[in-house]
N, C-alpha and C positions, 0 to 999 in steps of 0.2 A: 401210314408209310413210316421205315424204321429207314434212317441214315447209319450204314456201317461204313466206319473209319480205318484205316490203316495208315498204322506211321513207320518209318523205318523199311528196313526189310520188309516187310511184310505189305508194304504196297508195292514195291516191284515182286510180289509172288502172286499178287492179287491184279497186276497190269493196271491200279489205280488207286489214289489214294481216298477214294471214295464212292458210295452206291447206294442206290435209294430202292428200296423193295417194298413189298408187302411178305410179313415171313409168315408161315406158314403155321395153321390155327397150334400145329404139333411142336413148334418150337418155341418151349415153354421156361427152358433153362439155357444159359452158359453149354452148356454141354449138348444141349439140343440142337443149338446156332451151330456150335463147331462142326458136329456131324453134317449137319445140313449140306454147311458151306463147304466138307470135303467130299460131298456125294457129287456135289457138282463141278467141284475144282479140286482135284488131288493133291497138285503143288500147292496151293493156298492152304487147303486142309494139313498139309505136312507143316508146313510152317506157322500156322496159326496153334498148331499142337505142341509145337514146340517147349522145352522148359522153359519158364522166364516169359513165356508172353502175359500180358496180365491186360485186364478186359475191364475199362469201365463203361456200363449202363446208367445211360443219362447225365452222364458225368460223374459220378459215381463208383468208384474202383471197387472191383468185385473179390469175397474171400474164398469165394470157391466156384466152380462151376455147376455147383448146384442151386448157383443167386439163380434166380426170377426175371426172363428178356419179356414175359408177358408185358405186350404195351409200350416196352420202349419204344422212345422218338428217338435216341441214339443210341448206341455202340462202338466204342471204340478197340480196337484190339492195337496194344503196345509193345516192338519186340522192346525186349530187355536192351540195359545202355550199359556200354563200356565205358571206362574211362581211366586215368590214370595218372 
């Protein structure tokens, strides 16, 4: 089972700030999760695609969407922070 996180925005796009699955043997990257997760949620997929969202795996902040979710026990997706 893989816990994916949303903080920010993006857990009001996802209706919670958290969920626990089993992903799919084909969701093997960053980039696989994303698709995944907008096949089945369009708003959530819009906004997790978003620029500035940035993904750590296992805790672990990721440099591309080409990292490796094979196996995570987390994932968090972060929108981007303002401040000023």
């Amino acid at each position: 089972m893989t816990t994916i996180l949303f903080f920010g925005r993006l857990s009001d796009a996802a209706g919670c700030s958290r969920m626990t699955c089993d992903l799919p043997k084909t969701v093997t990257t960053v980039a696989g999760l994303r698709a995944w997760l907008a096949a089945r949620d369009p708003i959530l997929g819009e906004a997790i695609q978003s620029p500035g969202v940035r993904v750590a795996v296992n805790q672990t902040f990721c440099l591309s969407d080409a990292d490796p979710t094979l196996g995570a026990r987390e994932i968090a997706f972060m929108s981007p922070l303002s401040g000023g």
